[in-house]
N, C-alpha and C positions, 0 to 999 in steps of 0.2 A: 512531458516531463522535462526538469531542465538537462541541458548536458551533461552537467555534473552527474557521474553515478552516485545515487544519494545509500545512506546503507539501513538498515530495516528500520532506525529510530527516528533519523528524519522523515525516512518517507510515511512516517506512521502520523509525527507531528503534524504536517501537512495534511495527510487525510484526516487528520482530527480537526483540524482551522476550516477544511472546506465544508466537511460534515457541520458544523457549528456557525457557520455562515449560512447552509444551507437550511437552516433550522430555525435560523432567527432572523430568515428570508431578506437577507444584506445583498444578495447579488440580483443586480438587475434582471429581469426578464432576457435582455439583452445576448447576456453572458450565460447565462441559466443552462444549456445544453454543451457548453466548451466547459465550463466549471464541472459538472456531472462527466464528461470524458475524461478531463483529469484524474479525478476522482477514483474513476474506473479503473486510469492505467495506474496509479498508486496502488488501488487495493489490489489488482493483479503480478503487480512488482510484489509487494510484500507477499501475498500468498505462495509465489512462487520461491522465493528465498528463502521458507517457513519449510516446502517442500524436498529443496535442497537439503538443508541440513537434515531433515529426518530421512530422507537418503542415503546418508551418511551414518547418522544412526546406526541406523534399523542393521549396516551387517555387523556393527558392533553389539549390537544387543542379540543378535541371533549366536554369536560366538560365543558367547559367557554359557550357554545352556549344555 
């Protein structure tokens, strides 16, 4: 991933251009397993920042009851 901390909308855009190159099989053989780890560390960035926030959540929604 680049240096830049990207924040959940970029890194979504991204995972949606690689997923969509992947699909309509644009990336060389070559690239084909660094493009797929990409991939991976995007959708692990955003699932983890999706986690986050319902962390946060969760003890506000437990307080209301």
């Amino acid at each position: 991933m680049a240096a830049k901390k990207l924040n959940y909308q970029e890194a979504m855009e991204q995972l949606q251009l690689l997923c969509d190159r992947l699909k309509e099989e644009k990336i060389p053989l070559e690239n084909l397993a660094e493009e797929i780890r990409k991939a991976r560390a995007l959708l692990i960035y955003c699932q983890e920042l999706l986690r986050s926030i319902e962390q946060e959540i969760e003890p506000a929604d437990s307080n209301k009851s």
